[in-house]
Backbone as a ProteinNet text record, in pm:
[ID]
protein_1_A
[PRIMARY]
XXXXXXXXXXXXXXXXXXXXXXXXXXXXXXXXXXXXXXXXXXXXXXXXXXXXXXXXXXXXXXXXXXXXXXXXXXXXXXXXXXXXXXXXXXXXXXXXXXXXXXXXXXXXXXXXXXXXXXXXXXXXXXXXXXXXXXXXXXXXXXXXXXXXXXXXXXXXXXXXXXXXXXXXXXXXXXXXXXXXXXXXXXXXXXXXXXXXXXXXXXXXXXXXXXXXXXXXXXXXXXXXXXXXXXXXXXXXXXXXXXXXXXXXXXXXXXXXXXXXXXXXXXXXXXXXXXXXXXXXXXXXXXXXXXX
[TERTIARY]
1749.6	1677.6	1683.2	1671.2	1719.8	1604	1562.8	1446.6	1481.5	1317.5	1319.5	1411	1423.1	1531.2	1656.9	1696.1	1830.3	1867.7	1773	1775.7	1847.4	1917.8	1938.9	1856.9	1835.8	1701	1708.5	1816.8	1836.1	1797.1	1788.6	1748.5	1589.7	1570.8	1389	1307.4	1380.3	1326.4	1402.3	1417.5	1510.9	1465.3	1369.4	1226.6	1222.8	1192.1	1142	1016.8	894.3	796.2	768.3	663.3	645.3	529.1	502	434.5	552.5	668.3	735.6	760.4	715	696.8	634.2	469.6	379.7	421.1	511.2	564.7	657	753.6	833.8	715.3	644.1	522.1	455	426.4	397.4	542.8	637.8	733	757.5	687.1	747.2	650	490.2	366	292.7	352	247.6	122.7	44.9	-117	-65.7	-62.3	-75.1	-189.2	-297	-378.9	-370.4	-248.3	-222.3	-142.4	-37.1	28	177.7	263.2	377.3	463.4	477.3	574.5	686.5	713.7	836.4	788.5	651.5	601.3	499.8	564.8	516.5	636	618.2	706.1	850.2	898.8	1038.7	1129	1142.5	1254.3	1426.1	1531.6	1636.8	1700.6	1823.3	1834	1905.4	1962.8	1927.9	1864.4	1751.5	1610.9	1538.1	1522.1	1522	1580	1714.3	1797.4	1753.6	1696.5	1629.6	1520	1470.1	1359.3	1441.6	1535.6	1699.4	1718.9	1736.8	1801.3	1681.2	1535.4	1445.8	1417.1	1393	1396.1	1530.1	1630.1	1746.9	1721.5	1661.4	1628.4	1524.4	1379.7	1318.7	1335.7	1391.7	1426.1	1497.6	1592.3	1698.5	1671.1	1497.2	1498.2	1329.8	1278.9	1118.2	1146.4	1151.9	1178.2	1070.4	1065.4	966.7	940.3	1052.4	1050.3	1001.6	1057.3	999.4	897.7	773.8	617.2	613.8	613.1	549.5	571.7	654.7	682.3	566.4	569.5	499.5	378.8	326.5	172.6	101.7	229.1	180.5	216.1	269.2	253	160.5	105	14	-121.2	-153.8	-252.1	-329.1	-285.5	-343.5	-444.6	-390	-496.1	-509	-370	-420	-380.3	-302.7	-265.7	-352.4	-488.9	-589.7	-734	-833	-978	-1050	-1123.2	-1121.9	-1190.5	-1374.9	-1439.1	-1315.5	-1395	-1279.6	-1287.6	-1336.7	-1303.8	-1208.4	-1192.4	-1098.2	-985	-993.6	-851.2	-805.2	-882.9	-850.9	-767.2	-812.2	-764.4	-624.5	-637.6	-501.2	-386.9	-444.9	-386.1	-307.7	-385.9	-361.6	-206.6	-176.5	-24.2	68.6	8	146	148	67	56.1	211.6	218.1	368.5	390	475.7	511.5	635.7	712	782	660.6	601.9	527.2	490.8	547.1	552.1	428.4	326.5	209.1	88	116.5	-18.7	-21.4	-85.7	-76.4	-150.3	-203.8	-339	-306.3	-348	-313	-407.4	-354.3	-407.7	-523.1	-602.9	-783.3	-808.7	-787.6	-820.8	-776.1	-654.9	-605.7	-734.2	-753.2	-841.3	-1020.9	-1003.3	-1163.9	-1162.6	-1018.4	-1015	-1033.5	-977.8	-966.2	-1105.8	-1179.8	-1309.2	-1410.2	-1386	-1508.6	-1449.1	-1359.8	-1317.9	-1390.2	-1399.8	-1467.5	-1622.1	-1666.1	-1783.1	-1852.4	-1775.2	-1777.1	-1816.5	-1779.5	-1764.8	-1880.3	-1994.3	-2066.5	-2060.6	-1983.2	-1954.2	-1996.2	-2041.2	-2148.2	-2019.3	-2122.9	-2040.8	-2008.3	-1974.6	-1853	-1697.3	-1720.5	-1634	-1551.7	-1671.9	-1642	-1581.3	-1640.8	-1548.6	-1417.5	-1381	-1281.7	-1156.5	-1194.7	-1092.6	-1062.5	-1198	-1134.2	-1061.8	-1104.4	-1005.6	-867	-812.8	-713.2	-586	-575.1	-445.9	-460.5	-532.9	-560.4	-442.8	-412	-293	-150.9	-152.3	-36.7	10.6	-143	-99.6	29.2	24.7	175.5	304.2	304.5	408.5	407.2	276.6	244	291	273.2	321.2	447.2	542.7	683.5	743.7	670.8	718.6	807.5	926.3	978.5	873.6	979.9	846.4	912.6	1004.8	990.8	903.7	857.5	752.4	573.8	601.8	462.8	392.6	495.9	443.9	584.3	572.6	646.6	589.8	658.7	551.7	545.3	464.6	433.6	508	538.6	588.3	541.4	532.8	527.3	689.6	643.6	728.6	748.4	815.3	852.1	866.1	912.4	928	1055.1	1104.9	1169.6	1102.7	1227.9	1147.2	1206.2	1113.4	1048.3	1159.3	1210	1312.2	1245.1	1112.8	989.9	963.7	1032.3	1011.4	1094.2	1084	1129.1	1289.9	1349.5	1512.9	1534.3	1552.6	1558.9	1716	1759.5	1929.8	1958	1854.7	1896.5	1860.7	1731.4	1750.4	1837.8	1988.3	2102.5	2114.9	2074.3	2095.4	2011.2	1904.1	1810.8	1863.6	1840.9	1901.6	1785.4	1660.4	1601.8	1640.7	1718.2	1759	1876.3	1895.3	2023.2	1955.7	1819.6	1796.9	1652.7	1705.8	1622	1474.7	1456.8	1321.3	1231.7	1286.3	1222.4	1275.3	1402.7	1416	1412.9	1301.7	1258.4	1181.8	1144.8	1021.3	878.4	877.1	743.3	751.1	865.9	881.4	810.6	751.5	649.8	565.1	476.2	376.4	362.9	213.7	197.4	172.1	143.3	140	-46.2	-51.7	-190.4	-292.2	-146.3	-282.6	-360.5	-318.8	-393.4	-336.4	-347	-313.5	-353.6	-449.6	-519.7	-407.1	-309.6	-249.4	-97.1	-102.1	28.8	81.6	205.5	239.5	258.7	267.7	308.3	369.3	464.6	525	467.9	520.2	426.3	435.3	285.7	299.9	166.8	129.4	-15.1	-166.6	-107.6	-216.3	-258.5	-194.2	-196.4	-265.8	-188.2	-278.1	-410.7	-439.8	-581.8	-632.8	-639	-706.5	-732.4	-692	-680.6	-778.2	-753.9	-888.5	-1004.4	-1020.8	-1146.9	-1250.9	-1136.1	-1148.5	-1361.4	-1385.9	-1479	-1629.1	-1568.8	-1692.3	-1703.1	-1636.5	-1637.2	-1662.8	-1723.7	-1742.3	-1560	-1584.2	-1462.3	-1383.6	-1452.1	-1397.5	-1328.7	-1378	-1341.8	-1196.7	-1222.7	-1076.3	-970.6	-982.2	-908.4	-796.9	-876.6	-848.3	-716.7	-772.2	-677	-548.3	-575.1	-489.5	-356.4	-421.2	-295.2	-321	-369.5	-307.9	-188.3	-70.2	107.8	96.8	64.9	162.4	137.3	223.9	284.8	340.2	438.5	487.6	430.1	262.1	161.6	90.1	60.3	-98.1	-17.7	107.5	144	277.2	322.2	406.5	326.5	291.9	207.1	334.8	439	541	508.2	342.8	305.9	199.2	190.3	62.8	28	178.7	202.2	167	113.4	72.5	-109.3	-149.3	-270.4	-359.2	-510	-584.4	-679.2	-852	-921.2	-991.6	-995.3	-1032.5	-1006.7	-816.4	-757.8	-748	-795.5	-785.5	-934	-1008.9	-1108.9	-1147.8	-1086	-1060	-958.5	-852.1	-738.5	-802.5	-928.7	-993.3	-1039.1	-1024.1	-1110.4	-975.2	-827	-714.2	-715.7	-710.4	-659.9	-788	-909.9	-990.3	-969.6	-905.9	-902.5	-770.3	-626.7	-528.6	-528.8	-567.5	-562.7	-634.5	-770.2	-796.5	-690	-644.9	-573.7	-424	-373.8	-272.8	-275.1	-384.1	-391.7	-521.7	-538.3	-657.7	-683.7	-515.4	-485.8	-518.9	-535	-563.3	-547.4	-504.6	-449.7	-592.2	-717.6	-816	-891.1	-867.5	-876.7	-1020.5	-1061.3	-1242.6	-1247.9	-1349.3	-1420	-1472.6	-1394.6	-1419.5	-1556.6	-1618.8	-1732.6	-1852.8	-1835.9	-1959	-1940.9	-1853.6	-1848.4	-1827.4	-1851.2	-1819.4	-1921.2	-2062.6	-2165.7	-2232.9	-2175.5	-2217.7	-2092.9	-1982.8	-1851.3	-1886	-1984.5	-2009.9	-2107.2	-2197.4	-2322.4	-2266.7	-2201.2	-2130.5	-2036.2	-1981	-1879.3	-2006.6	-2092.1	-2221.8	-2247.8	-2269.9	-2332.4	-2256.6	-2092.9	-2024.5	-1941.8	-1910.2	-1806.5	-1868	-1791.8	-1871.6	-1845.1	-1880.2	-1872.6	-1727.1	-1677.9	-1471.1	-1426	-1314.8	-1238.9	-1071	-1026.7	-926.3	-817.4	-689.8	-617.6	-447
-1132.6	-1052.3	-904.9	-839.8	-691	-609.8	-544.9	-512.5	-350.2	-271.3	-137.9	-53	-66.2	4.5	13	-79.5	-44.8	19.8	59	131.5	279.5	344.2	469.1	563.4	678	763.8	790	789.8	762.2	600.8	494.7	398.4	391.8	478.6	398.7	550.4	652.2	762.1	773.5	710.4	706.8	797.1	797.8	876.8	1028.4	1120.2	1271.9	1254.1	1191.5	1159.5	1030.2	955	859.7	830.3	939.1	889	925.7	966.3	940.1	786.2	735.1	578.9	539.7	639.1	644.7	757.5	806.9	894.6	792.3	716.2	620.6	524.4	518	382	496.8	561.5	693.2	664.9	637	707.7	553.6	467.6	291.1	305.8	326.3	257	419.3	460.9	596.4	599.1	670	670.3	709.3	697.9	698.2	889.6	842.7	966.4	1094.3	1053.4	1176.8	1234	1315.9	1391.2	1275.1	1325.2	1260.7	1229.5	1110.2	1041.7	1167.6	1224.9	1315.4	1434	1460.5	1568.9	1560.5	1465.9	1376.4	1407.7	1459.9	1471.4	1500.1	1607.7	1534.4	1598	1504	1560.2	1544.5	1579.3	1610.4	1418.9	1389.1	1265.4	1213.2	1354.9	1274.3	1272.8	1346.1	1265.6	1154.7	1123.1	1007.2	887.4	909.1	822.7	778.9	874.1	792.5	648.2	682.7	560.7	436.1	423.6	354.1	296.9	362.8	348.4	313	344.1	312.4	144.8	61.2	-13.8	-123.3	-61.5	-136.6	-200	-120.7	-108.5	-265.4	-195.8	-270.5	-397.6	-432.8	-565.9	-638.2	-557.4	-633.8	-712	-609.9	-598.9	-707.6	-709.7	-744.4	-879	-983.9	-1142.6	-1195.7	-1322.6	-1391.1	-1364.1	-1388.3	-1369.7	-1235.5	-1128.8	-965.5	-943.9	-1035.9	-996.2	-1038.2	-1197	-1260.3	-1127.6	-1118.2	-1029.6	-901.2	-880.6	-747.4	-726.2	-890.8	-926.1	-944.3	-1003	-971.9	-882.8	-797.5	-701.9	-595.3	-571.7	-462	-495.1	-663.3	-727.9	-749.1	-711.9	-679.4	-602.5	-499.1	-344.8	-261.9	-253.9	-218.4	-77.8	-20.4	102.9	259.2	235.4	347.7	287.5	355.6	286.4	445.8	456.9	576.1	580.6	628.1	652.2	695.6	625.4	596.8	774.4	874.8	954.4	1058.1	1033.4	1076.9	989.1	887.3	819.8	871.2	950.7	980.3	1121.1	1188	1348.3	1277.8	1199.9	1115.2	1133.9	1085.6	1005.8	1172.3	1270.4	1405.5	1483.5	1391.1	1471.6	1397.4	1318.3	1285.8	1374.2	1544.1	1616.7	1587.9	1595.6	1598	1754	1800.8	1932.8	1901.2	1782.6	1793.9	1734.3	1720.3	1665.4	1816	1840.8	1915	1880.1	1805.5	1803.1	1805.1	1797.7	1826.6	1912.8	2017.5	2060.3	1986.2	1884.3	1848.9	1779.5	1762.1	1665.1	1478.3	1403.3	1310.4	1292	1354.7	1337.4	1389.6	1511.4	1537.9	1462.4	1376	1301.9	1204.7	1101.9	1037.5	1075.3	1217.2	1223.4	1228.2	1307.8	1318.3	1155.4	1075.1	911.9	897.1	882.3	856.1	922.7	1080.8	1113.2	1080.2	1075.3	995.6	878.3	822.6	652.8	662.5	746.5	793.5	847	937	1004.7	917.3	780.2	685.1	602.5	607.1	525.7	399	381.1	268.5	236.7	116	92.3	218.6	170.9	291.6	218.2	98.3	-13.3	17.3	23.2	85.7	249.1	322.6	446.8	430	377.4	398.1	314.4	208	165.5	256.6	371.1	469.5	562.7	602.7	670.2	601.9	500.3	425.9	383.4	388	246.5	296.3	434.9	505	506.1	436.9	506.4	379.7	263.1	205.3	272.5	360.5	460.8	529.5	508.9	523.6	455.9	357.8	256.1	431	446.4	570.2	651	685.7	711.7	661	526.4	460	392.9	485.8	443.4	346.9	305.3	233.4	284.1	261	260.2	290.3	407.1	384.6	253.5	232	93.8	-19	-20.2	-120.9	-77	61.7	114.3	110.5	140.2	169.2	83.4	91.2	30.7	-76.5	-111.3	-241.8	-359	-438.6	-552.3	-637.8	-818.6	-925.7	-1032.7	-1202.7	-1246.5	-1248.9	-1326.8	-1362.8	-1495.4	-1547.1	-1748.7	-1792.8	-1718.5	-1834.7	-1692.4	-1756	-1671.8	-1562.5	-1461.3	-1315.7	-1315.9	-1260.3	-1283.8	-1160.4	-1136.4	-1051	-937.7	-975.8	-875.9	-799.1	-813.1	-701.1	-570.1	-439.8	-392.4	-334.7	-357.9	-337.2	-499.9	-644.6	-713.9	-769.8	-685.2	-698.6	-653	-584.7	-555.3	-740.1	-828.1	-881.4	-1009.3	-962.2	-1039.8	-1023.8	-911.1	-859.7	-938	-944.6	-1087.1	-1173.7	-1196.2	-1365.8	-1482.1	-1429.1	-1521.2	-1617.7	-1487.1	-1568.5	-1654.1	-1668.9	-1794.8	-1920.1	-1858.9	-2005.1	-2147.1	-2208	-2332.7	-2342.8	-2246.5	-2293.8	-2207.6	-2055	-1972.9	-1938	-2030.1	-1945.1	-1996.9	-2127.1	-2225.3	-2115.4	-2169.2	-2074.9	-2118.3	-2257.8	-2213.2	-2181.5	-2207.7	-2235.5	-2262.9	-2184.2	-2232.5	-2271.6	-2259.6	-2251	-2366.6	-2336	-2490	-2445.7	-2510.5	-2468.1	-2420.4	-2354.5	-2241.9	-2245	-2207.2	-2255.1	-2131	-2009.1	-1955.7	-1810.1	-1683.8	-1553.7	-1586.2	-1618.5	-1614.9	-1694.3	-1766.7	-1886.3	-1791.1	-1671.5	-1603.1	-1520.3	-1511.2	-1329.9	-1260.3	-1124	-1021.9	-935.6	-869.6	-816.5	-704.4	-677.4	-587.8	-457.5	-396.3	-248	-210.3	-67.4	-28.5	-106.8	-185.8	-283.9	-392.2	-444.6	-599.9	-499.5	-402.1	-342.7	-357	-262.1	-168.5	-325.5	-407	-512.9	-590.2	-596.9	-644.6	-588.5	-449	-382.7	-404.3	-412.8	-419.2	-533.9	-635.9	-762.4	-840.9	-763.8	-819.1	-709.1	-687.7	-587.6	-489.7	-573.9	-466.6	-570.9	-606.9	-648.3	-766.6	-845.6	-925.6	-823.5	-798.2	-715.1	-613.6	-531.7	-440.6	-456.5	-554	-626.8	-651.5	-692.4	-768	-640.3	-531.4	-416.1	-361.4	-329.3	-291	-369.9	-507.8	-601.3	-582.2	-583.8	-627.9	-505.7	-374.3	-245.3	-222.6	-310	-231.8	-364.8	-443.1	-619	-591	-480.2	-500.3	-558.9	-668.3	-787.1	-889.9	-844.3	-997	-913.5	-768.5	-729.8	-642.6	-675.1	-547.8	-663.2	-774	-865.8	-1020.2	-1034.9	-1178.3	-1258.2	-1238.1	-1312.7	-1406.5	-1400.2	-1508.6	-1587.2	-1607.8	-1729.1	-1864.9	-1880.4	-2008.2	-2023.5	-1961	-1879.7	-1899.3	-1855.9	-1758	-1926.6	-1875.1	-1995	-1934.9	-1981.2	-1933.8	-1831.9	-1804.3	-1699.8	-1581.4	-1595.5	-1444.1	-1410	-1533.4	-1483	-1433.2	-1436.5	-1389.3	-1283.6	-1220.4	-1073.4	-1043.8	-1023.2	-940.3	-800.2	-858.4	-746.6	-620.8	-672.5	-527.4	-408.5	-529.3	-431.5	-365.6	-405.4	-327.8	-226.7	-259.8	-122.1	0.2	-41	47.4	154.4	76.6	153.7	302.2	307.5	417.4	547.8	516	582.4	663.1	549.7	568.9	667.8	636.9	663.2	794.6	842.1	929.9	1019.5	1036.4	1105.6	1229.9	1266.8	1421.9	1513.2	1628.4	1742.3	1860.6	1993.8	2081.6	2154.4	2066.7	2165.8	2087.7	2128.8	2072.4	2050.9	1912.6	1900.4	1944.8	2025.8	2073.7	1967.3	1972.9	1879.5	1896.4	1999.1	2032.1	1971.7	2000.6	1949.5	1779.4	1743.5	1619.6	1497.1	1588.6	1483.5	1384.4	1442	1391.9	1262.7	1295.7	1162	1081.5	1112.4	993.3	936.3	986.4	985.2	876	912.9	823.8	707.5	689.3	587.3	525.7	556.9	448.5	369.9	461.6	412.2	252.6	275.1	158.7	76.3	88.8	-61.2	-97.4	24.5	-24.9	21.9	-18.6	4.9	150.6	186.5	324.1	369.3	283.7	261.7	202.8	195.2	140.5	90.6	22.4	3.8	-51.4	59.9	98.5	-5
1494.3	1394.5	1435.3	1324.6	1334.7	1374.9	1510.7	1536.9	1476.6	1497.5	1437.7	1554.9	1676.2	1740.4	1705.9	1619.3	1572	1452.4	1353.4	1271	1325.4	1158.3	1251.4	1167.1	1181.4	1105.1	981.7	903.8	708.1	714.7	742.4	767.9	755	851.7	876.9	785.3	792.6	663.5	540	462	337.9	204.3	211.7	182.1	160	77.1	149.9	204.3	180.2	217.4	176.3	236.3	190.7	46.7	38	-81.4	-193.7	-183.5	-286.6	-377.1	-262.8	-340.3	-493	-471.5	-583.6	-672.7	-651.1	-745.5	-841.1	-817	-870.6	-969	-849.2	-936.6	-1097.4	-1040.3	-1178.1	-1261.6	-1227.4	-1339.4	-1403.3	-1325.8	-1402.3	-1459.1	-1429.5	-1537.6	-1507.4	-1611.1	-1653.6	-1736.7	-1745.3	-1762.7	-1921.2	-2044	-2115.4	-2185.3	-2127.1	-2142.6	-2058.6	-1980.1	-1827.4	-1911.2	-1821.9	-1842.6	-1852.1	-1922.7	-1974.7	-1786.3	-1776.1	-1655.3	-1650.5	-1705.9	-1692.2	-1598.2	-1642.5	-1567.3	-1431.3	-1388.6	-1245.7	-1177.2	-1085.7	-944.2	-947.9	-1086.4	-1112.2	-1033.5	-966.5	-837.2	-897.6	-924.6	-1005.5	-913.3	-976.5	-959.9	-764.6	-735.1	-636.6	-528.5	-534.7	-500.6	-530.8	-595	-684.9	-670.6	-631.9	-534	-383.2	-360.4	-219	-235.6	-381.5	-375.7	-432.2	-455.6	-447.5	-326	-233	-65	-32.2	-61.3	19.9	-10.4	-175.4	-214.6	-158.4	-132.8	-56.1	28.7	121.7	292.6	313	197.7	196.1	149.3	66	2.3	84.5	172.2	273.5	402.9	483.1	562.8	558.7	493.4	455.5	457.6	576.8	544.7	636.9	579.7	656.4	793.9	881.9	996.8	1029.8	988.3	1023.9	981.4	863.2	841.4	989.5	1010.6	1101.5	1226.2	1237.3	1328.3	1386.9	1257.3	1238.8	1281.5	1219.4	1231.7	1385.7	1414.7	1567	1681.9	1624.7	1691.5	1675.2	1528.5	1508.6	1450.8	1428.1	1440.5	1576.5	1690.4	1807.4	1817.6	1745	1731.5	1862.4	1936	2075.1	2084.8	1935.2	1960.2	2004.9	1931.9	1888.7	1880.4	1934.1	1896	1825.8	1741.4	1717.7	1599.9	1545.3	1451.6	1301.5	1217.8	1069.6	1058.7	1044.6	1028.3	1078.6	1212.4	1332.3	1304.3	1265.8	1219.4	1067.2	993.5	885.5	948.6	983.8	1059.6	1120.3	1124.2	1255.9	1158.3	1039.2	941.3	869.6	877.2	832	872	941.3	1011.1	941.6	866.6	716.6	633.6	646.7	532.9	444.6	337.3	267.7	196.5	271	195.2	58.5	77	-78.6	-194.9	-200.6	-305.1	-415.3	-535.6	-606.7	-721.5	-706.5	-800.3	-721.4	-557.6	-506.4	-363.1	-330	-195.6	-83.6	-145.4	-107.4	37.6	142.4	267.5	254.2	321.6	291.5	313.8	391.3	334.7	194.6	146.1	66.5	-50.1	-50.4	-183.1	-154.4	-80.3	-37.8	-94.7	-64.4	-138.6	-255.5	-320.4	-464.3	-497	-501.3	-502.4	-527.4	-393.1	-407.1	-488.7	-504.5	-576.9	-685.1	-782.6	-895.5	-947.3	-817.9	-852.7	-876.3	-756.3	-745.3	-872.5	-925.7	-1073.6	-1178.3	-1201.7	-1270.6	-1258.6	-1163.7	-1122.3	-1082.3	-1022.5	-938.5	-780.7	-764.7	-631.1	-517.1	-409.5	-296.4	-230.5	-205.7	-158.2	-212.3	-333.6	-456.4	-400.1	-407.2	-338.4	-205.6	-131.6	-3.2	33.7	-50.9	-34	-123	-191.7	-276.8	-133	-74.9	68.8	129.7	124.4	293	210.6	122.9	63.1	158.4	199.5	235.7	372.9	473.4	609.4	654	615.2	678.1	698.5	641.1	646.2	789.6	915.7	1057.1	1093.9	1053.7	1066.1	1074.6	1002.6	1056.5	1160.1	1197.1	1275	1464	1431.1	1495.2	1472.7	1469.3	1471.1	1369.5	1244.1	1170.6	1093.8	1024.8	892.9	820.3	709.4	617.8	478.9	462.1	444.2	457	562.1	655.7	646.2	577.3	533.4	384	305	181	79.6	-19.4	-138.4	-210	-323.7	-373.1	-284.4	-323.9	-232.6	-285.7	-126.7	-276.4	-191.5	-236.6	-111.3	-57.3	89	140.8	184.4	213.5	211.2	131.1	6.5	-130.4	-213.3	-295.6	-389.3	-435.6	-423.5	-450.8	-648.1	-681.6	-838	-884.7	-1016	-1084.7	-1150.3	-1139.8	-1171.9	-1083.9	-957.8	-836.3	-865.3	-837.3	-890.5	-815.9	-846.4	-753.9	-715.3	-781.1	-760.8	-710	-767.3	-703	-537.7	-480.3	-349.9	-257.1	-333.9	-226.5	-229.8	-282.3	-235.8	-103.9	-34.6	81.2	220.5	142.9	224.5	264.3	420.2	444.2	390.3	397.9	296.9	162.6	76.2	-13.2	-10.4	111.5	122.4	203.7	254.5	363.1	231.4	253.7	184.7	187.9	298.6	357.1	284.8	226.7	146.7	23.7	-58	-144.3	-266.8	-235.2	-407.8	-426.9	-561	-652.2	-565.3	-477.6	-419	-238	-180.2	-76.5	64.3	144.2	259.2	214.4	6	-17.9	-138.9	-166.2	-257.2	-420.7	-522.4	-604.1	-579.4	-698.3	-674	-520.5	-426.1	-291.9	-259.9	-316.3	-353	-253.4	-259.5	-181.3	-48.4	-26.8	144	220.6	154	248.9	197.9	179	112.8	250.4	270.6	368.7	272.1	287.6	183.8	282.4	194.2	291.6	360.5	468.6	576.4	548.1	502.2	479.3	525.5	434.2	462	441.3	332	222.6	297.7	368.5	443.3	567.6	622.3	750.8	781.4	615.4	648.9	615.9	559.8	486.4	614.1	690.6	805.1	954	929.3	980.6	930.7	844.9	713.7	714.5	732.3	669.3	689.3	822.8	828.5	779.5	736.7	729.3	545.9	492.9	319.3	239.9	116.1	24.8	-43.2	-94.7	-93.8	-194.8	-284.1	-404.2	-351.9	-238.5	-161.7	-77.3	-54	83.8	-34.2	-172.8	-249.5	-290.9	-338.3	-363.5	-297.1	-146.7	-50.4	-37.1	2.8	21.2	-71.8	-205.6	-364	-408.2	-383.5	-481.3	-493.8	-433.2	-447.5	-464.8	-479.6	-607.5	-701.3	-740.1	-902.7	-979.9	-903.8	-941.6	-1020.5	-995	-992.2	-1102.7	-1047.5	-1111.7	-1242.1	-1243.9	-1416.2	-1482.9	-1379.3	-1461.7	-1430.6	-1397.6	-1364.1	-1318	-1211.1	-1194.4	-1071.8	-1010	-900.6	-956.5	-1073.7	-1142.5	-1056.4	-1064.1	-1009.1	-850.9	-789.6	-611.7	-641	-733.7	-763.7	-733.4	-677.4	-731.5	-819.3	-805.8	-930.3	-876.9	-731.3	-640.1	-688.8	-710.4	-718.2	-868.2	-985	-1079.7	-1108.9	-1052.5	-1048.4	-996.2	-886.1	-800.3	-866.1	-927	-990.8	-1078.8	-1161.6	-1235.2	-1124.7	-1005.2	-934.7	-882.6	-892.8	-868.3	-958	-1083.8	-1201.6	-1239.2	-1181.8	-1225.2	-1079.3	-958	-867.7	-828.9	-937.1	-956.9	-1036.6	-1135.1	-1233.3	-1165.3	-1014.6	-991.1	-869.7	-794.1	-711.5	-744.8	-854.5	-908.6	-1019.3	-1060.2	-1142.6	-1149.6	-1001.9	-1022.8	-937.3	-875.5	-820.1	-941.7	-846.6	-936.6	-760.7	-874.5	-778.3	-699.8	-814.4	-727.1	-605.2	-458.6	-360.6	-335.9	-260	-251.3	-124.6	-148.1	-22	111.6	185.3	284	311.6	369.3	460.8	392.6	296.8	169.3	157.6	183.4	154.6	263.8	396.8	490.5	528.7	524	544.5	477.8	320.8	228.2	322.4	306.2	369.3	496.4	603.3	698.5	724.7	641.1	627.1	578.1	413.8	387.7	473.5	584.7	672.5	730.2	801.6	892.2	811	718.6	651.2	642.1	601.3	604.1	709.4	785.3	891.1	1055.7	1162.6	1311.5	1326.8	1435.8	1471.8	1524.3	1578.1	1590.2	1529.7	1473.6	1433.7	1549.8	1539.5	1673.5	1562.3	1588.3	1501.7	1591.5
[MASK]
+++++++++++++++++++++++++++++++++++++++++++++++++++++++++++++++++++++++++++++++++++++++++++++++++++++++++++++++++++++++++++++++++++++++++++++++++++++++++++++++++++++++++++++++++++++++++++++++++++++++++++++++++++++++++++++++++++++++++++++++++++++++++++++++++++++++++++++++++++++++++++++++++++

């Protein structure tokens, strides 16, 4: 199996940044009441082409064996121990300078996120999982691909769905030649339900994973499936789902639109706002987090 040392650096950065990812996701399912998909991020075509090469990479490289992989190596948590807010600042040295619709660095997209939700009146479980949804993104941080960080989600051990988006790269998968993963249900049963699912290894499965014990289910569900688009905008894993996840799916689809469309060039004042964020971690999560 192909470990991350052998990558060469167009390989594991294919990317101008990695949130160019959610720029693509803007240009497949645009907000209707936003501003026209055209006038989202438009980087000339071949830029654009990287989220091409990046979707390649990922589709080729994302197999059963390399979640499992993954999981245990960064399911340990032995990299970082470190209050959620100091891991947010951590998280700050992904600033993205190509991003042409926001100057903003990743706390501040993060508060925009949250006070959005906040705005809306929604409990502050709600609110603070719009701050946190992006803090799995340390994964780069720590030497990951960004392949291995961000892109849509899918499972893994069973046939990858035509509803994924770049479904022709995973000819490239040895998955899809081995028996063991490439029926329509393969390692898995019919509706046994997400909890008994892998997905492939990115930020979503991370942070959900940090989380897991300590946020509201609605909250964990959120994080977990915000990039299965496969599932949550084509319904191409029904047959996976039990009555659990059709019952949590409504909290993805009310936590995307914020996530996805709710930059704006006018930046939130950190200083003013650290204290409510502050107080709010106090209440749902420990005083470290171990990254």
């Amino acid at each position: 199996m192909q470990t991350q040392q052998a990558f060469t650096q167009q390989e594991t950065n294919p990317l101008a940044s990695i949130e160019q990812w959610e720029d693509d996701v803007l240009l497949r399912y645009p907000e209707p009441t936003h501003k026209a998909k055209e006038a989202y991020r438009n980087y000339d075509s071949p830029e654009r082409d990287t989220v091409r090469e990046f979707y390649r990479l990922n589709h080729r490289y994302q197999t059963f064996d390399f979640v499992q992989e993954k999981e245990g190596e960064f399911l340990k948590f032995d990299k970082k121990e470190m209050p959620v807010w100091n891991a947010m600042e951590f998280l700050n040295t992904l600033v993205d300078d190509s991003d042409p619709d926001t100057d903003l660095d990743q706390l501040q997209h993060l508060l925009q996120t949250a006070e959005a939700i906040r705005a809306d009146g929604h409990p502050d479980w709600f609110v603070l999982t719009g701050f946190l949804h992006d803090m799995g993104k340390v994964l780069c941080l720590f030497g990951e691909p960004q392949w291995a960080v961000v892109g849509d989600t899918f499972p893994v051990g069973c046939a990858h769905s035509d509803k994924i988006v770049y479904p022709e790269y995973f000819r490239a998968n040895p998955d899809s030649y081995d028996e063991r993963y490439n029926t329509k249900y393969g390692v898995y049963s019919h509706h046994c339900g997400l909890k008994n699912v892998h997905m492939s290894w990115g930020h979503d499965e991370y942070l959900y994973q940090i989380t897991k014990n300590y946020l509201p289910e609605p909250a964990l569900y959120m994080i977990r499936y915000h990039s299965f688009y496969s599932q949550h905008r084509e319904k191409a894993y029904d047959h996976l789902l039990d009555d659990h996840d059709r019952a949590m799916f409504p909290w993805v689809d009310k936590f995307n639109p914020y996530d996805l469309y709710s930059k704006s060039p006018k930046p939130p004042v950190v200083s003013e706002l650290k204290p409510y964020y502050e107080d709010l971690i106090a209440k749902y999560l420990p005083a470290t987090v171990r990254l």
